[in-house]
C-alpha positions as CSV (number, residue, x, y, z in Angstrom):
1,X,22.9,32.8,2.0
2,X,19.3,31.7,1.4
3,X,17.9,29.3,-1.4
4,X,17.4,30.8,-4.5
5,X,14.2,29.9,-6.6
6,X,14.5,31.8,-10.7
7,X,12.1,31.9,-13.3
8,X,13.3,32.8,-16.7
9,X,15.6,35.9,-16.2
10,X,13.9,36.6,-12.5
11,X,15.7,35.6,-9.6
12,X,13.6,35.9,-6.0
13,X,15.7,35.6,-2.5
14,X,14.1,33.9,0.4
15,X,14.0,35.9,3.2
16,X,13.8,32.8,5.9
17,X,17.7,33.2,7.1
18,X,20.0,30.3,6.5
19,X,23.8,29.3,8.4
20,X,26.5,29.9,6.1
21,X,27.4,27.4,3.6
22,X,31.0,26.6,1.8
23,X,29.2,26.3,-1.1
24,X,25.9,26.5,-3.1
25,X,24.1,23.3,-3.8
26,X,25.0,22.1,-7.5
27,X,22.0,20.1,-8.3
28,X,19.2,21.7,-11.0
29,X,15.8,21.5,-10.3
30,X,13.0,22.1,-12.3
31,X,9.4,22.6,-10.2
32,X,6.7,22.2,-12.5
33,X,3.4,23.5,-10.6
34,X,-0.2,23.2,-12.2
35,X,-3.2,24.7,-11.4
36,X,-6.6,23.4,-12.0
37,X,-9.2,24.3,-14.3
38,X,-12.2,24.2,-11.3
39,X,-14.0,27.8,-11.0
40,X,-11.9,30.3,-8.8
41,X,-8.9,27.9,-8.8
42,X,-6.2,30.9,-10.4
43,X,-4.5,32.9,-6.8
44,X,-1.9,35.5,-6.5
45,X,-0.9,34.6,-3.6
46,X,2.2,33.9,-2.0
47,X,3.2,30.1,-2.7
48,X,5.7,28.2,-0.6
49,X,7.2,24.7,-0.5
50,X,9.8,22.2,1.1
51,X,11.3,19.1,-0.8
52,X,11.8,16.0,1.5
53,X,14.8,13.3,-0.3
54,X,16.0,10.6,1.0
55,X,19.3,12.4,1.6
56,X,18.1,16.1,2.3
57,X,15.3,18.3,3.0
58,X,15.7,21.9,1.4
59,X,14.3,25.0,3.4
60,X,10.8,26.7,3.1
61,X,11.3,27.8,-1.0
62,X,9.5,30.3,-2.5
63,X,7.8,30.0,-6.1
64,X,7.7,33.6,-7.3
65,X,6.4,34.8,-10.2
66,X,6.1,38.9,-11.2
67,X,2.3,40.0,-12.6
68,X,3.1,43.3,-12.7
69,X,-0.6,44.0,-10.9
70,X,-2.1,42.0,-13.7
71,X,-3.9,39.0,-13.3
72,X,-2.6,36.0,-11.2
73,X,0.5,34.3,-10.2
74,X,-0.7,31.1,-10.6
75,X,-3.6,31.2,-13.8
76,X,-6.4,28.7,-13.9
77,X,-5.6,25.8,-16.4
78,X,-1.8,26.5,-16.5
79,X,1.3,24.7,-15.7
80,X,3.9,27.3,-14.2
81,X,7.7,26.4,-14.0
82,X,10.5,27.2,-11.5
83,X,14.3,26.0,-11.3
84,X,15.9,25.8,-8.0
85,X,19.6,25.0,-7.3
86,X,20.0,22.3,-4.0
87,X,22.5,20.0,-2.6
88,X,22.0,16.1,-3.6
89,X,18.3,15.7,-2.1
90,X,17.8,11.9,-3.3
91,X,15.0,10.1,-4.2
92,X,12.2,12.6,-3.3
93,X,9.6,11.4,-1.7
94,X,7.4,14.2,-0.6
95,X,6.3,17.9,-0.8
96,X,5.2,20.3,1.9
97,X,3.1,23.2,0.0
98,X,1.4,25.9,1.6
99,X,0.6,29.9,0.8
100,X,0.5,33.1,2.1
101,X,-2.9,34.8,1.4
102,X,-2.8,38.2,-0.8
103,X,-4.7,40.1,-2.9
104,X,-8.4,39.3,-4.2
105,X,-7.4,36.2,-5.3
106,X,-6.2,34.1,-2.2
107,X,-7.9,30.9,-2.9
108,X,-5.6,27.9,-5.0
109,X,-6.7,24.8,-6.8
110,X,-3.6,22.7,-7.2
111,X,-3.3,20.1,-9.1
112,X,0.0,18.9,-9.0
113,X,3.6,19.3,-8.3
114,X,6.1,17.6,-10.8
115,X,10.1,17.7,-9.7
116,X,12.4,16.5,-12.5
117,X,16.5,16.6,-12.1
118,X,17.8,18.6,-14.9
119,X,21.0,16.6,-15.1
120,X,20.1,13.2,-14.3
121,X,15.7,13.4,-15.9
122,X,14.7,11.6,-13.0
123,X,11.2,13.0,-11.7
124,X,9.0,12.7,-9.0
125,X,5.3,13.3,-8.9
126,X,2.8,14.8,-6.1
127,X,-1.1,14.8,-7.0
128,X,-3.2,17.2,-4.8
129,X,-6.2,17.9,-6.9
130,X,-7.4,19.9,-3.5
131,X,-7.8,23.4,-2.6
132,X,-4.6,24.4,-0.4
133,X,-5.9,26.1,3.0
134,X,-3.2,25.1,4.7
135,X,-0.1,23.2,4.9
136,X,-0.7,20.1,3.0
137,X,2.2,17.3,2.8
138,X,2.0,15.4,-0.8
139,X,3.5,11.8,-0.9
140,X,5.3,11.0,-4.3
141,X,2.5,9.0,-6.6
142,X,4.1,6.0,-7.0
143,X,1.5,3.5,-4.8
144,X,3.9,1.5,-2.0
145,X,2.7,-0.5,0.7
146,X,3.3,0.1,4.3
147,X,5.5,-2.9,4.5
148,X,8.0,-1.0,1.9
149,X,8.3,2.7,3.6
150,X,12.0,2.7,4.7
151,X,12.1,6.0,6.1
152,X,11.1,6.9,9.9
153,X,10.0,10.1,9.2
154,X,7.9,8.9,6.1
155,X,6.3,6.2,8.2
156,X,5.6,8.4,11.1
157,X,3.9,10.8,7.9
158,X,1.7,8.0,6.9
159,X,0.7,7.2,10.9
160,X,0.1,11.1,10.8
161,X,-2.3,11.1,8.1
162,X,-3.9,7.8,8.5
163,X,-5.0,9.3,12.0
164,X,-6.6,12.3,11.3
165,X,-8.6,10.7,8.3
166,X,-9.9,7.8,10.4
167,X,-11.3,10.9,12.4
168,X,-12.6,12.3,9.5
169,X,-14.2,9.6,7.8
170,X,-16.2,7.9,10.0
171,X,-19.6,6.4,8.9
172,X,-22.6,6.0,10.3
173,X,-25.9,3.5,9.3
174,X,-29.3,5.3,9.0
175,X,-32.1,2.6,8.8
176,X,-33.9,2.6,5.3
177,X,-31.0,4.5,3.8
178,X,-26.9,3.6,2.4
179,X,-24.8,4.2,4.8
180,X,-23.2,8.1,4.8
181,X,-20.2,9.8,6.2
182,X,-20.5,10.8,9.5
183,X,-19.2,14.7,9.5
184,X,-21.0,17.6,9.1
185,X,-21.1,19.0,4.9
186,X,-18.6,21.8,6.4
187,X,-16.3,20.3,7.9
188,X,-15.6,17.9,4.8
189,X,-12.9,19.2,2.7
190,X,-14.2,21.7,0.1
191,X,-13.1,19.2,-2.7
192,X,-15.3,16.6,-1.3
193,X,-18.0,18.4,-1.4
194,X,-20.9,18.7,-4.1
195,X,-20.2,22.4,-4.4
196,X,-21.2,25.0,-7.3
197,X,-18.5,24.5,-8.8
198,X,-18.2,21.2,-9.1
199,X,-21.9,20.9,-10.9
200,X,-20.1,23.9,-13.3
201,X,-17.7,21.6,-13.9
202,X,-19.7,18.4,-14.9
203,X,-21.7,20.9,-17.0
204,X,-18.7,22.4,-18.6
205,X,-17.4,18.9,-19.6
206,X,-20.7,17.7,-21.0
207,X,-21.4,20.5,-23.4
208,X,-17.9,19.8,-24.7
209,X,-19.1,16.3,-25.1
210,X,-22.1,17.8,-26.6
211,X,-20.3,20.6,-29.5
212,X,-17.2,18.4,-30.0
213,X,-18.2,15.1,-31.1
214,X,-21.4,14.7,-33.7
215,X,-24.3,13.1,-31.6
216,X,-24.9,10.7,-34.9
217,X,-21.6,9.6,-34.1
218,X,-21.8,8.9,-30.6
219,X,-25.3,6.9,-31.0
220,X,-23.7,5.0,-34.2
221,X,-20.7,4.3,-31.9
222,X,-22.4,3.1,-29.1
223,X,-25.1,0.9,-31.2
224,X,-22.6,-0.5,-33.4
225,X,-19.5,-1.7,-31.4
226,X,-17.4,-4.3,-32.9
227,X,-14.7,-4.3,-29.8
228,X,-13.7,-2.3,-26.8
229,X,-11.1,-0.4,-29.4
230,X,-14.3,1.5,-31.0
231,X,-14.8,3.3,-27.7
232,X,-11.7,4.9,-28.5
233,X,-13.5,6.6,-31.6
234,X,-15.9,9.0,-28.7
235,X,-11.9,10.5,-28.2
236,X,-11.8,12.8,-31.1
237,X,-11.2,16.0,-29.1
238,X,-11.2,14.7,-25.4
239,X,-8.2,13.7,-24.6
240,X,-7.2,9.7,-24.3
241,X,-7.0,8.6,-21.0
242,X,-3.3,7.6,-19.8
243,X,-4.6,4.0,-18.9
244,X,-5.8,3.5,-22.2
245,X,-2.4,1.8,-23.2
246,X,-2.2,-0.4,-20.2
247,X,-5.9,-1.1,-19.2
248,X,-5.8,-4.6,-19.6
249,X,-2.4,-5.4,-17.6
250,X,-2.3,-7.1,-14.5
251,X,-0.2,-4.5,-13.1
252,X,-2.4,-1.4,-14.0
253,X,-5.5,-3.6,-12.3
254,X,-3.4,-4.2,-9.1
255,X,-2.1,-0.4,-9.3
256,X,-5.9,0.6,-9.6
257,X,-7.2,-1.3,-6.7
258,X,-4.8,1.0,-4.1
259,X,-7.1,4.1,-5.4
260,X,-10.4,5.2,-4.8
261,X,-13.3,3.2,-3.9
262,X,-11.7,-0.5,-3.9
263,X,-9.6,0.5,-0.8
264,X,-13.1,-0.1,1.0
265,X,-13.1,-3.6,0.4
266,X,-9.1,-3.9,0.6
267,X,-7.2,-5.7,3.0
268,X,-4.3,-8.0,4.2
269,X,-5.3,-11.9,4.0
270,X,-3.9,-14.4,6.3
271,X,-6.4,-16.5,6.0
272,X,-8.7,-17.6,2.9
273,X,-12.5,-16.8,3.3
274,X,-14.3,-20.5,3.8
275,X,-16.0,-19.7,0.3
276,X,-13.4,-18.8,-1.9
277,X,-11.5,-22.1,-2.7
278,X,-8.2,-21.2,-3.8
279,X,-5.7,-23.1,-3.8
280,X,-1.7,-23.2,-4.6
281,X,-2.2,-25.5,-7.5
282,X,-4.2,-23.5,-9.2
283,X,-2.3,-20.3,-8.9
284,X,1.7,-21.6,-8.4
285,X,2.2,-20.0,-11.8
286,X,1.9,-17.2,-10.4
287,X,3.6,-17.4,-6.8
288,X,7.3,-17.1,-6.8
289,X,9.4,-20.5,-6.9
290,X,9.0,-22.7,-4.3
291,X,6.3,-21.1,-2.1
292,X,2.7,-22.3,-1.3
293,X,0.3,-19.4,-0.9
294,X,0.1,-20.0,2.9
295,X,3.6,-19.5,2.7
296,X,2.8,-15.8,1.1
297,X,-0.1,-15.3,3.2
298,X,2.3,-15.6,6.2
299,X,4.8,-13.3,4.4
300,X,2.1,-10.8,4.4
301,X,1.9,-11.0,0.4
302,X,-1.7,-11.8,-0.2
303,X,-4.6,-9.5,-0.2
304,X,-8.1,-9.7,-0.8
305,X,-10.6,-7.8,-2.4
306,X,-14.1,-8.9,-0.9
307,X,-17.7,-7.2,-2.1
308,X,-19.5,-9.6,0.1
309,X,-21.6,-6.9,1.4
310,X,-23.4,-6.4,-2.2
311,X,-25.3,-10.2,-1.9
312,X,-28.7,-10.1,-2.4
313,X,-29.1,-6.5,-3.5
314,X,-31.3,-6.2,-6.4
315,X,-30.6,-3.7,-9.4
316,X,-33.0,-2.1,-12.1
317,X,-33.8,-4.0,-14.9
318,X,-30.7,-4.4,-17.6
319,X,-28.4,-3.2,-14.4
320,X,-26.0,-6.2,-13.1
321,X,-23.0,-6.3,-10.6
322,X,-21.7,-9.2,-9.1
323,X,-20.2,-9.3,-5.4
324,X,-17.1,-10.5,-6.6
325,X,-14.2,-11.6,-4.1
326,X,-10.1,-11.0,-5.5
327,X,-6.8,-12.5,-4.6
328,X,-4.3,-9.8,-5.1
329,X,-0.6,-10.7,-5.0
330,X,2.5,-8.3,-4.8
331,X,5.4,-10.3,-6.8
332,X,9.0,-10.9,-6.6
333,X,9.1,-7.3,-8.9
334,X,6.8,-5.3,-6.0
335,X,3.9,-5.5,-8.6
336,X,0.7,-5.5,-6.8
337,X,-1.3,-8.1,-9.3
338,X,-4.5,-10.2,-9.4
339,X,-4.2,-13.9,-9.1
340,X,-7.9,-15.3,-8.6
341,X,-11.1,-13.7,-8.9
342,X,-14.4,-15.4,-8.1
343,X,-17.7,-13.2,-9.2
344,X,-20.2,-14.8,-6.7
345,X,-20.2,-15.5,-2.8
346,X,-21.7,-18.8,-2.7
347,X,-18.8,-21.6,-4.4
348,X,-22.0,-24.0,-5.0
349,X,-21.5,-24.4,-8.9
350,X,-17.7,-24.3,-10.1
351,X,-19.3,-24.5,-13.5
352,X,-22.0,-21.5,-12.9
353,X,-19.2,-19.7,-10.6
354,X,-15.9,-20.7,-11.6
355,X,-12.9,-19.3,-9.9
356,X,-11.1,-17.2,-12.9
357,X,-6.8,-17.0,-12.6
358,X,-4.0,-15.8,-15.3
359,X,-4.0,-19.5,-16.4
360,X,-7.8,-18.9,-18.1
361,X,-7.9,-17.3,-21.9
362,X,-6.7,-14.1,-22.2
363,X,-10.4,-13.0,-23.1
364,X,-11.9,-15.0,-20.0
365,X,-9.3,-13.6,-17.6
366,X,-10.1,-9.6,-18.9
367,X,-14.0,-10.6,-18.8
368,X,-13.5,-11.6,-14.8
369,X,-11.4,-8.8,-14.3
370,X,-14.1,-6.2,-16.0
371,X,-17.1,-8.2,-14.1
372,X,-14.9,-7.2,-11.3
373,X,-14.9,-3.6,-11.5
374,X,-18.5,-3.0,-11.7
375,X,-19.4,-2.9,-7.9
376,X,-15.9,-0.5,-7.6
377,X,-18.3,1.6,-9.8
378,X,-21.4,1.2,-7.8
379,X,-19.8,2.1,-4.7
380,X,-18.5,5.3,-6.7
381,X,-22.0,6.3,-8.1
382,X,-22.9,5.6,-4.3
383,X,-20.7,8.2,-2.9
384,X,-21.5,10.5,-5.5
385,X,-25.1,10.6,-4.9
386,X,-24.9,10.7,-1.1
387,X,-22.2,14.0,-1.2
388,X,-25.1,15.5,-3.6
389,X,-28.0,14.3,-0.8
390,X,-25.8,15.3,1.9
């Protein structure tokens, strides 16, 4: 007998052949699949996937939904929903999706992928923002350093991907211009690109800006800000982002740093840079009890977060960044947190260029950890501009 996947009263039968079993898994699962709201992202065709636990993996499963010859299986903007029945998978800790092309509508924007266990509410969540082309293997969110994989087959996943984008994403220096991705505009994935569709996009999202909230507003707002909690009033019909509860945590900065552009800059420290002066006294606080921070650097807890390469660049006029430098510590709870943040290269001044830690004001200690984000944006904006030149 073959998995079963049901929506609502509709049950679909795989037709990959499975051994017999004594018995049907009794474990609920609930697949919650959304599509995005890009141009074109809505396909009928067919879509497949395979759940990998800690316990189990399940067999190729099919998410089918009827049209009836109208419209798409999976529509543009909407979250479809599937229940599946499987033995005991465990913690889940990746998805395998992939489609079979039908119909006039074979491309697929996917979003995400949320699994939740009817009985026990536990879910799991796998981010793809990407158009599916092929098979494409999506870790669970959750951020974990290598040092914490306990599986084989999900540390020989990681190997496996960390290979074939270090081929991809090489880069290469032309004289008189920012360095650029060396790869051809093709052969970058299409979500990487600065396609139609993602200028449609950007357009689509400012004239919402635009009709939905009242341009007085937005200059009155912007003129007249009292505290960071008046930006909040430009979210009267946009919704609020999901960080804006935990923004200023130590834990949502750390979490931050292991996505996007910071993982540039990112890496293991076993040694302290010559100018950044930190020392256990000023950060045992935050070390676990009765360490030293060489004593974490050697247990390969210590990272740092070094924009040395922005020194000496200059800015327009009213523009500032700093090339900051980080100390990044993951805790006794497996919290990746900041610990000491210095904004300038050069230690010459401690009074002009003071290292910053958790022991500062609250206030001084959010200020170092904003300054700290603005060359994360620059090399952002960077990107941006050089996908759109490329």
């Amino acid at each position: 007998m073959g998995n079963e996947v049901s929506r609502d009263s509709e049950t679909q039968v795989l037709p990959v052949p499975a051994p017999p079993q004594k018995k049907k898994g009794n474990v609920k699962y609930e697949i919650a699949v959304e599509t995005g709201t890009t141009k074109g992202a809505e396909t009928d065709a067919d879509i497949y996937i395979q759940i990998s636990g800690t316990k189990l993996t399940t067999r190729n499963i099919k998410l089918n939904k009827h049209t009836f010859g109208f419209g798409s299986a999976f529509e543009k903007g909407r979250t479809e929903r599937f229940n599946t029945n499987q033995f005991d998978l465990g913690d889940l800790w990746m998805v395998a999706v992939w489609k079979q092309d039908k119909g006039s509508h074979a491309d697929w924007f996917l979003n995400s992928i949320v699994i939740k266990n009817v009985e026990t509410n536990q879910q799991w969540t796998f981010y793809a923002y990407r158009w599916i082309l092929e098979r494409e293997e999506l870790r669970e969110a959750t951020a974990k350093l290598p040092q914490k994989e306990i599986l084989r087959d999900a540390i020989q996943q990681r190997l496996d991907k960390l290979e074939k984008e270090r081929g991809l994403y090489q880069w290469q220096s032309i004289p008189g211009f920012p360095s650029a991705i060396k790869a051809p505009y093709i052969h970058l994935p299409l979500e990487e690109r600065w396609t139609d569709e993602k200028r449609h996009d950007f357009i689509s999202t400012r004239n919402a800006i635009i009709k939905n909230v009242l341009l007085d507003k937005v200059l009155k707002t912007l003129r007249y800000w009292a505290d960071s909690n008046d930006f909040m009033d430009l979210f009267t019909v946009l919704p609020v982002p999901h960080v804006q509860k935990s923004w200023q945590k130590d834990e949502t900065f750390g979490k931050l740093r292991l996505e996007g552009a910071s993982l540039t800059h990112f890496s293991r420290c076993l040694q302290l840079p010559e100018n950044f002066l930190v020392t256990t006294e000023l950060v045992q606080k935050q070390l676990r009890q009765g360490v030293t921070l060489e004593d974490e650097m050697a247990n390969h807890r210590i990272f740092l977060l070094d924009f040395k390469d922005l020194e000496g660049l200059t800015t327009q006029e009213g523009r500032y960044f700093v090339p900051a430098m980080c100390l990044l510590y993951f805790n006794e709870h497996d919290k990746l947190v900041p610990i000491a943040i210095q904004l300038h290269q050069e230690p010459t001044d401690l009074e002009w260029n003071p290292i910053w830690t958790p022991n500062d004001s609250e206030e001084d200690w959010l200020y170092a950890k904003m300054c700290l984000a603005m060359p994360i944006l620059f090399y952002m904006r960077s990107i941006l501009i050089s996908l759109r030149a490329t």
